[in-house]
C-alpha positions as CSV (number, residue, x, y, z in Angstrom):
1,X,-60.6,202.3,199.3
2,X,-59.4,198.6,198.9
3,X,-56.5,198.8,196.1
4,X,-55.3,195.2,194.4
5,X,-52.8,193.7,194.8
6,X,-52.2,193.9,198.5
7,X,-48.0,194.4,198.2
8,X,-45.6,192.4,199.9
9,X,-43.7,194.0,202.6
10,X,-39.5,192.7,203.1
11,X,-37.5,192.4,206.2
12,X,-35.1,190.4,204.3
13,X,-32.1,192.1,203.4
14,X,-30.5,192.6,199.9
15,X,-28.9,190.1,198.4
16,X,-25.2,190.1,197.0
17,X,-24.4,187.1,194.0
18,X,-21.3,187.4,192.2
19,X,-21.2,190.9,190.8
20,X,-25.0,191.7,191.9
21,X,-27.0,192.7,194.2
22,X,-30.8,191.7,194.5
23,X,-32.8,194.2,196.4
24,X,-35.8,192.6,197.2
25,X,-39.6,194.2,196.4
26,X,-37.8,196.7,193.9
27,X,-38.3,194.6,190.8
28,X,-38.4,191.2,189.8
29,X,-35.7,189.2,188.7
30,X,-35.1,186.8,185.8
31,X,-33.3,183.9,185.8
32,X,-32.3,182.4,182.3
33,X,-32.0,178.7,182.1
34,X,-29.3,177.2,180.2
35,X,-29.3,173.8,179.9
36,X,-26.0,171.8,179.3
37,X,-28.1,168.6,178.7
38,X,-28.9,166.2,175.9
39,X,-32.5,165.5,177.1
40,X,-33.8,168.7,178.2
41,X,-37.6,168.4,178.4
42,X,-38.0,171.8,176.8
43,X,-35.2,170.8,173.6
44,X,-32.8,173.5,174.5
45,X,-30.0,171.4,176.2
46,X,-26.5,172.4,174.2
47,X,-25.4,169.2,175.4
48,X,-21.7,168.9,175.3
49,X,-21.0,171.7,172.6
50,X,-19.6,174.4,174.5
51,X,-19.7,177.0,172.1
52,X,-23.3,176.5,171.7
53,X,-23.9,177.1,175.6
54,X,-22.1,180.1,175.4
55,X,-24.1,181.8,172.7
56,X,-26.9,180.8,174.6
57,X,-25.3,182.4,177.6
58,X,-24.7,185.7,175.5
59,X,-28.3,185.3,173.8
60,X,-30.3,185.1,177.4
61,X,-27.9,187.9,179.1
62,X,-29.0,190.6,176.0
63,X,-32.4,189.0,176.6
64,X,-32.8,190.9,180.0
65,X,-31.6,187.6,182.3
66,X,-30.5,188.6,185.8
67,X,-29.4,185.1,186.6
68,X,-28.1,182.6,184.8
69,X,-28.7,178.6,185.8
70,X,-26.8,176.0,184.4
71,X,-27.9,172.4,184.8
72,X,-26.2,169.3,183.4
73,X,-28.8,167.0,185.0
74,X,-32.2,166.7,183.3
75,X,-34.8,167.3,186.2
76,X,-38.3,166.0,184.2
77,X,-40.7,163.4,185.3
78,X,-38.8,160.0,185.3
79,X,-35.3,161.1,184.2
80,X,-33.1,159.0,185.5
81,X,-30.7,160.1,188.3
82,X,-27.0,160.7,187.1
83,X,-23.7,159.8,188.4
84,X,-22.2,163.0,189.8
85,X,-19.3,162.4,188.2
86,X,-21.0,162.1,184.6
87,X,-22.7,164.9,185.4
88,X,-19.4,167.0,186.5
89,X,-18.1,166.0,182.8
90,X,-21.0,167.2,181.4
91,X,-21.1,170.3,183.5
92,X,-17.5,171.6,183.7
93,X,-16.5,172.5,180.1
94,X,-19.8,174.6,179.2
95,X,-19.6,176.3,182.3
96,X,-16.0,177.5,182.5
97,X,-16.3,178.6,179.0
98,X,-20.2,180.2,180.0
99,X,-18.5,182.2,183.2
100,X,-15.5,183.7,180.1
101,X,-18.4,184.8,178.6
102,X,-20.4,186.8,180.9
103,X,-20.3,188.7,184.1
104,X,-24.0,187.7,184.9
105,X,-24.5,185.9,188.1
106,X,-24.3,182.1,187.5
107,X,-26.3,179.4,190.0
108,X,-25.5,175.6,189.2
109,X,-28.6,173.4,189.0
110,X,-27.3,170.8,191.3
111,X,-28.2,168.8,194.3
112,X,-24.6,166.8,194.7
113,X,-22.1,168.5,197.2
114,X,-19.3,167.5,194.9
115,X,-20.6,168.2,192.1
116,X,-21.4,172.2,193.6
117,X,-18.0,172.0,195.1
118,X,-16.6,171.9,191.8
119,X,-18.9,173.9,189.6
120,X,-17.9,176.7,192.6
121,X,-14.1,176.3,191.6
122,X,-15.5,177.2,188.3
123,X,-16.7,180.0,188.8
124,X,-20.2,179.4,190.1
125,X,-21.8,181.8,192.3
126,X,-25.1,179.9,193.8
127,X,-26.7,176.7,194.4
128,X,-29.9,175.5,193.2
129,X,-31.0,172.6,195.3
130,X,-34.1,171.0,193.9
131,X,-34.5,168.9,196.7
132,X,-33.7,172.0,199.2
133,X,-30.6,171.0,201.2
134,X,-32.7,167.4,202.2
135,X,-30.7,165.4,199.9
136,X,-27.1,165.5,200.7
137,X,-26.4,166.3,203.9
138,X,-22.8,167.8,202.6
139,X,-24.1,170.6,200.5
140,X,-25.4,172.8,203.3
141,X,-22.3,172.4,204.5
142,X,-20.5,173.4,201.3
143,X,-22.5,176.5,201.0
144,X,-22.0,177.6,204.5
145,X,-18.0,177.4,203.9
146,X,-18.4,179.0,200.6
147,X,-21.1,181.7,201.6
148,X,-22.9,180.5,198.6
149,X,-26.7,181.5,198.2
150,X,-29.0,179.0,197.7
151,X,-31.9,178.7,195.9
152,X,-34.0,175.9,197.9
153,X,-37.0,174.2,196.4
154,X,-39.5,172.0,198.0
155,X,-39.6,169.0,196.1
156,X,-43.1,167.1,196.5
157,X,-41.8,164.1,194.8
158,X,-42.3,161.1,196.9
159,X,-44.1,162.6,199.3
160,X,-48.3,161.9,199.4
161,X,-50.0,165.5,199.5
162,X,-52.8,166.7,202.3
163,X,-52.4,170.8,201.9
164,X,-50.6,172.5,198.9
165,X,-49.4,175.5,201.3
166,X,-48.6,173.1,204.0
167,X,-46.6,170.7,202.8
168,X,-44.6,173.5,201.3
169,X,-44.5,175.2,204.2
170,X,-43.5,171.7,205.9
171,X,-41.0,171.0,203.4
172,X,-39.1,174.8,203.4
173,X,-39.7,174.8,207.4
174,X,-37.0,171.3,206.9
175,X,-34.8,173.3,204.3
176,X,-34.4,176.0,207.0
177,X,-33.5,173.7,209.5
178,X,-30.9,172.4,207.9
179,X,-29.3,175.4,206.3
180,X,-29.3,177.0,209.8
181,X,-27.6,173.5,211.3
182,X,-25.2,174.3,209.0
183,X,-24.1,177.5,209.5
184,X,-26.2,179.0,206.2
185,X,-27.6,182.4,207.2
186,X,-31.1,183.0,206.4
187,X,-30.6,185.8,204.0
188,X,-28.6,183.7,202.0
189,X,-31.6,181.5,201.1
190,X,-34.4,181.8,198.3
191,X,-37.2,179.9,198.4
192,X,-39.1,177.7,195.7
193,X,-42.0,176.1,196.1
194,X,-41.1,173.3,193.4
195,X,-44.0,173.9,190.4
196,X,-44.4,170.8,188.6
197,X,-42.1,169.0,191.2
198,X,-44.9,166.3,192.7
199,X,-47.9,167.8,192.2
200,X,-51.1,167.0,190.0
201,X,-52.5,169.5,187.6
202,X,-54.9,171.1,190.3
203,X,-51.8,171.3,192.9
204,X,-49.8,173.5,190.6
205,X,-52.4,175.7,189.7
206,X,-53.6,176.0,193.5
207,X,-49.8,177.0,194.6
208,X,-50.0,179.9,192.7
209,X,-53.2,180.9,194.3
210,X,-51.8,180.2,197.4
211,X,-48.2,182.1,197.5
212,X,-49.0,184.8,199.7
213,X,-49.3,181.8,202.7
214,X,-45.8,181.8,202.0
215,X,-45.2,185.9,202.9
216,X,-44.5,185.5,206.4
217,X,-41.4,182.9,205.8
218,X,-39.8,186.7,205.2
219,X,-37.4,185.2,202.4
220,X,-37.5,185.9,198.6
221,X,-39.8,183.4,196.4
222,X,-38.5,182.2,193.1
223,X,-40.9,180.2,190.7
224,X,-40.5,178.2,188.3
225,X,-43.4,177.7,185.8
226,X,-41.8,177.7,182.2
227,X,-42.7,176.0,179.6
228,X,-43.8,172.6,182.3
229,X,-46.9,170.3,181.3
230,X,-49.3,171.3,183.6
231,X,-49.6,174.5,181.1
232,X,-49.6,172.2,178.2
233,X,-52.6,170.3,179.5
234,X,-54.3,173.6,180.5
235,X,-54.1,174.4,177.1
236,X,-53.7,171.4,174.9
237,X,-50.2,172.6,173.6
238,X,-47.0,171.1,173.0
239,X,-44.0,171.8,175.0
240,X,-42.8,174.6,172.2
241,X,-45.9,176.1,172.3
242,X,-46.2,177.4,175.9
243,X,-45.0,180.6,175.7
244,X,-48.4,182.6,176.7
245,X,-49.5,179.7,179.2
246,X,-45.7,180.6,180.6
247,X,-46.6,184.3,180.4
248,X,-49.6,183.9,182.4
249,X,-48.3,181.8,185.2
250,X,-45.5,184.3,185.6
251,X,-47.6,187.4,185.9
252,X,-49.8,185.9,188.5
253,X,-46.6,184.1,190.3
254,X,-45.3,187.8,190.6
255,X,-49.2,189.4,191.8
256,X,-48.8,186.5,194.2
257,X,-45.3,187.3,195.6
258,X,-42.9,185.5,193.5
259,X,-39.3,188.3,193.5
260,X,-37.6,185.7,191.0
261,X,-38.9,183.7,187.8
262,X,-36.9,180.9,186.3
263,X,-37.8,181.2,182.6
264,X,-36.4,179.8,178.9
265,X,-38.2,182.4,177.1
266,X,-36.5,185.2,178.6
267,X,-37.1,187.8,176.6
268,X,-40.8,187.5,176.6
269,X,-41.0,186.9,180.6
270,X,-38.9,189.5,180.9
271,X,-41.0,192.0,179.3
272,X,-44.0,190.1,181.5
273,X,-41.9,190.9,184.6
274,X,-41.6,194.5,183.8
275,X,-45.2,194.9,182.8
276,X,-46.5,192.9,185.4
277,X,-44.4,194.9,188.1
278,X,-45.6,198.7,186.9
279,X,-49.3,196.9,188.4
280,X,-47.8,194.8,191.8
281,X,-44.9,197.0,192.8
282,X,-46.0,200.9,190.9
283,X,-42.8,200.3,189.4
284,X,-43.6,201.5,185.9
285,X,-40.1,202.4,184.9
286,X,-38.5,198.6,185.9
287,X,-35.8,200.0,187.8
């Protein structure tokens, strides 16, 4: 009897961030984004108003969030790159007031050592790298003193595409490389494959197809697929109007392998997640 999904088998160990503990294969985990931003693609960013990031904090914790990532820098198509220091003044204020308000693992959407460094003081518990560690050499570094996880991304940005899987591939083999330079240990990484990050239309779509070529990297997959255009030119709808494009590239990411989705409509992916793991992982009661 041939029975679908074929599961994913882990020989990567559990996971401790802040107070928790991912254990890999059980369950997937969601990641709530809260951005701190004026010019959020999506039109959540809080922007300076602290108060406002911290009911959003409290609103995507009773959601179901596992994870919560804060990002002061907006990531879209041709944002322009920001100082790290008007990024830290964007940054600091919403998070030490977000990290008051919940006990919920917090990641910093950051790809500046000194702007990590910093948001780590804070309270901080991980580092999301959108350029996976190849971008300053100082933050591997920085998260190998801190024993900070990091969440590593291949960004396809810049770079002129022959294979979806392997230039992934490619790119995470590099991320590895450096983390391991640095002193990072492997189990201390999660890998991204950088939806939307690079890639035409047909590119996204193909990586989900293709995440099980990723399996035998034997570290956790996160995926990122919310709300981002190529869903809106699938189905002709604007960028508030994604939710079931969102819930549909979230499902498959998680029949393909994904262990964490990075979501702004947690409380719908969430309930995606749950559903979508009593099918991939016979874990019916999401425990």
């Amino acid at each position: 009897m041939v029975s679908w999904p074929i599961r994913r088998s882990y020989r990567c160990p559990a996971l401790r961030i802040g107070g928790s503990t991912l254990r890999w294969g059980e369950r997937t985990y969601v990641m709530g984004i809260l951005n701190v931003t004026p010019d959020s693609f999506s039109g959540d960013g809080t922007g300076g108003d602290v108060q406002a990031a911290a009911a959003r904090a409290r609103e995507l914790e009773a959601a179901g969030a596992d994870i919560l990532d804060i990002g002061a820098e907006s990531s879209r198509p041709g944002a322009d790159p920001l100082p790290a220091e008007v990024e830290l003044e964007r940054l600091l204020p919403s998070l030490r007031t977000v990290r008051e308000t919940t006990d919920l693992p917090l990641s910093i959407d950051t790809y500046h050592a000194s702007v990590a460094e910093r948001a780590l003081d804070a309270g901080a518990d991980a580092i999301n790298d959108i350029h996976g560690l190849r971008h300053d050499p100082e933050l591997a570094r920085l998260a190998a003193t801190r024993g900070a996880p990091v969440f590593a991304m291949h960004n396809q940005r810049g770079r002129e595409t022959r294979d979806v899987a392997g230039d992934i591939r490619q790119g995470f083999t590099e991320s590895l490389r450096i983390a391991a330079d640095a002193g990072i240990p492997a189990e201390r990484l999660i890998l991204d494959p950088g939806f939307g990050f690079g890639w035409a239309e047909e590119h996204n779509l193909e990586m989900l197809r293709r995440l099980p070529e990723l399996w035998d990297m034997d570290l956790p997959i996160l995926v990122g697929t919310s709300r981002k255009s190529t869903i809106g030119r699938v189905l002709d709808r604007p960028v508030e109007d994604r939710v079931e494009g969102t819930a549909a590239t979230v499902s498959v990411a998680i029949a393909a392998g994904a262990d964490i989705i990075r979501v702004h409509d947690v409380r719908q992916m969430a309930r995606v997640a749950r559903m979508t793991d009593a099918v991939v992982r016979a874990n019916w009661r999401g425990t």
